[in-house]
Structures are given as structure tokens and as C-alpha cells.
C-alpha positions in Angstrom: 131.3 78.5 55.4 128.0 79.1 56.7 126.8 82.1 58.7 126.3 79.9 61.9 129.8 78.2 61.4 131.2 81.3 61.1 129.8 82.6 64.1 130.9 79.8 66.3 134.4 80.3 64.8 134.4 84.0 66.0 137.4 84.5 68.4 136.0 86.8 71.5 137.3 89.1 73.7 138.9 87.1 75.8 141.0 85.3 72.6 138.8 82.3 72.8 136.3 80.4 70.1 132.6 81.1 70.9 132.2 77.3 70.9 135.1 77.0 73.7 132.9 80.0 75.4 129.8 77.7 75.3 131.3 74.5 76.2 132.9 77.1 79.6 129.2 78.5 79.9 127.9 74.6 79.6 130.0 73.2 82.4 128.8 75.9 85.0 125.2 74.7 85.0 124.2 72.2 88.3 122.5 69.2 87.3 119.6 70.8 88.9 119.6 73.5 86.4 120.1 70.8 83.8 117.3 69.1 85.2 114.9 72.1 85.5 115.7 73.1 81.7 114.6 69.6 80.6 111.3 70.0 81.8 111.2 73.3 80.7 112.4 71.8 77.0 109.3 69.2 77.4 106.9 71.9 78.3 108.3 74.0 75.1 108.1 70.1 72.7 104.9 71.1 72.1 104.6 68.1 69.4 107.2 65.9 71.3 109.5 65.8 68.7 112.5 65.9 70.6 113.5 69.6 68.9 111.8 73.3 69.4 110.9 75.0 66.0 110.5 78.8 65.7 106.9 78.2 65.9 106.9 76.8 69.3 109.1 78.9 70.8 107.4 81.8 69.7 104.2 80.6 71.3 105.6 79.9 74.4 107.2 83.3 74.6 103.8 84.9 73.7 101.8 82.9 76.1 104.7 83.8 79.2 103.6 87.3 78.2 106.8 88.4 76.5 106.5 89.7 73.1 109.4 89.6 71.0 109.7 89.9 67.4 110.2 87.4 65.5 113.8 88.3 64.4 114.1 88.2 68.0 112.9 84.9 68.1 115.3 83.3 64.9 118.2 85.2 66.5 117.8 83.4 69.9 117.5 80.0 67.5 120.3 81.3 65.1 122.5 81.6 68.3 122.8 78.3 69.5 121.7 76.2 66.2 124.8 74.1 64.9 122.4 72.4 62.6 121.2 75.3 60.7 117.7 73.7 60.4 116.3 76.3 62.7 115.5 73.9 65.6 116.9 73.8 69.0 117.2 70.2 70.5 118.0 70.1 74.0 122.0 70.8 74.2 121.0 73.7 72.4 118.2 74.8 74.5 120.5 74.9 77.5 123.3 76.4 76.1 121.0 79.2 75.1 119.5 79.5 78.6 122.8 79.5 80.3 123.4 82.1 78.4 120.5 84.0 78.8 121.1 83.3 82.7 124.4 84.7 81.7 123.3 87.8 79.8 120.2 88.4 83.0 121.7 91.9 84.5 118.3 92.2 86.0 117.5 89.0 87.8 114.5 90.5 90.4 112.9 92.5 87.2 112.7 89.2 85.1 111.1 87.4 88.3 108.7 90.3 88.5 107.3 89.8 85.7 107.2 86.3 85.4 105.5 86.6 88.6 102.9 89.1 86.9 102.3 86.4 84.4 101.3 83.7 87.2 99.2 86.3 89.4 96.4 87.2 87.0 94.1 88.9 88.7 97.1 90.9 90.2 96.2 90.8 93.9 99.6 90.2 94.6 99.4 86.2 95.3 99.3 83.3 93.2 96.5 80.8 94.0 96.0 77.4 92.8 93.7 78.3 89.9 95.9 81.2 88.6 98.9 78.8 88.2 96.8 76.1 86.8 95.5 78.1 84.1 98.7 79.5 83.3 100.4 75.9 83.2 97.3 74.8 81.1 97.8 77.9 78.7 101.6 76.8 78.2 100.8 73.2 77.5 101.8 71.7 80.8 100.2 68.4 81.3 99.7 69.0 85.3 96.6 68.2 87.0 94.8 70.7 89.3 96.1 68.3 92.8 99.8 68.5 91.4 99.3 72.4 91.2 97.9 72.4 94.8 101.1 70.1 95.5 103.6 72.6 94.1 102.0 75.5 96.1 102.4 73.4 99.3 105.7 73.0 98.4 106.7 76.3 97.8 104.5 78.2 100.3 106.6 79.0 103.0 104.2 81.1 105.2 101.7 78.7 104.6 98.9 80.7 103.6 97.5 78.1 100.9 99.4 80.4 97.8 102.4 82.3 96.8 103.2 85.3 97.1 106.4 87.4 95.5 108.4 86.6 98.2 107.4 82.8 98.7 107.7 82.8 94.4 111.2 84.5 93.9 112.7 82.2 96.6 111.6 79.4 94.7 112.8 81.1 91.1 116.2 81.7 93.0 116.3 78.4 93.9 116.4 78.6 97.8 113.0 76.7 98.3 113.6 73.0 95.4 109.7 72.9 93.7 111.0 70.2 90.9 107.7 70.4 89.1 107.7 74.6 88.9 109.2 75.4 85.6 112.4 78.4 86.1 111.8 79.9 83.3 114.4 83.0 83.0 113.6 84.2 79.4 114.5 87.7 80.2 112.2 89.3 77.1 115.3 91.3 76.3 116.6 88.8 73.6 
């Protein structure tokens, strides 16, 4: 039996597989967390393959500004892989975010810093130029107008960009930006 079998065979606290926990965890997401994962998946198919390698997900991760290791990174994979080929395809992908959103004790702190990572010059805003660089350094195939779009959307006090409070409302999901990846990789993994 291999190592990943074995693991989803494990019987948890609560006297249940790990596999019955994931299919529990699975069935809690909205569709519009489904739907945000997917284009988060697509921004992370760097080569459109339909699957994330370790390769891809460890560039992502660098280029959100999170460093893991990369034990870090092939535990996150081993986690959810059934396959053991060391890919995540999309079931996978979202059974490890919901349980990374899961795992998140710290939700403000993770959308500190992924607010950081978008407000480069660290003025405290994030302007149209700062998000399209940032989306353009993840390999997000938006154009500068759809990044001026998704700031419209999401500015609330309409001041022409985001700032934390206008950027965690939309990370909690209280203002719908479809096209702003929610990225809750906690760097804690």
C-alpha cells in the first residue's frame, strides 16, 4: 500500500477516513468558491496542462511572496494527490484549498500580507499599475483596462484604487470581483 493510500486510509479523530473528511470538507465550498479556485487553478496551469506540477506551484508561491521549502511545497502536493504522480488536477487543488481555508486560524494576517504583495510601493493602496504588474508577474493573461475594471469594481470609496479595507472586503467576499483571484495560501503549509 502506498504512502498516499495509506494516508487517506488514516481513521481521524473523529473515527472517520480522511477521504470521508475530504469529501465533508468538499461539500462545504459555495460554487462561488469553486468558481474562484478554478481561475485560481488556470492562473497556477502555467503550461495549460489541465494539472499543477511542483514546479509551478512553487513559482507561484514565490512570486505571491511566500517562501516555503520545498518539502513544504511536495507536502501540500503529497496531501491531496491520489495519483501519486505528484500533480494536483483541479479536485485536488480545491480539496487542498478548502483545507487550507480550513487550517487559516489567522484570516486578517494572511490578507495582510497578500495585500503587501499587491501594494508595492507600500503606500498603503493598490493602484492599477501595482495590480497589473503583480497579475503579469503571476502569469495572469489580464489586460491593463480589465485591471482598471476590477478596481472599479472593488473600490468602494471610489478613490480610483484599493485600499486594505476596500481589498479585505473583497478577499472576504462581501464586495463579488469575479476576475480578482482569492488566493488564501496561508504560507504556513
Amino acid at each position: 500500500m502506498s504512502t498516499v493510500s495509506r494516508q487517506k486510509s488514516k481513521k481521524s479523530s473523529r473515527g472517520s477516513t480522511t477521504s470521508d473528511d475530504d469529501s465533508r470538507l468538499m461539500s462545504t465550498l459555495t460554487a462561488e468558491q469553486i468558481s474562484e479556485f478554478k481561475e485560481a487553478f488556470d492562473l497556477f496551469d502555467v503550461n495549460g496542462n489541465g494539472v499543477i506540477g511542483f514546479t509551478e506551484l512553487q513559482t507561484c508561491l514565490t512570486k505571491m511572496g511566500f517562501s516555503p521549502d520545498p518539502s513544504e511545497i511536495q507536502n501540500m502536493i503529497s496531501e491531496v494527490d491520489e495519483s501519486g504522480r505528484g500533480e494536483l488536477d483541479f479536485n485536488a487543488f480545491c480539496e487542498l484549498m478548502a483545507r487550507r481555508m480550513q487550517d487559516d486560524d489567522d484570516e486578517d494576517e494572511v490578507i495582510a500580507k497578500q495585500f503587501s504583495i499587491f501594494d508595492r510601493d507600500q503606500d498603503g493602496f493598490i493602484g492599477p499599475v501595482e495590480m497589473f504588474v503583480v497579475f503579469q508577474e503571476l502569469g495572469a493573461p489580464l489586460t491593463f483596462d480589465e485591471v482598471e475594471e476590477i478596481i472599479r469594481k472593488a473600490d468602494v470609496d471610489y478613490d480610483g484604487k484599493l485600499g486594505f479595507e476596500d481589498f479585505e472586503k473583497v478577499m472576504k467576499g462581501i464586495t463579488t470581483v469575479e476576475t480578482l483571484q482569492n488566493l488564501t495560501f496561508n504560507g504556513n503549509s
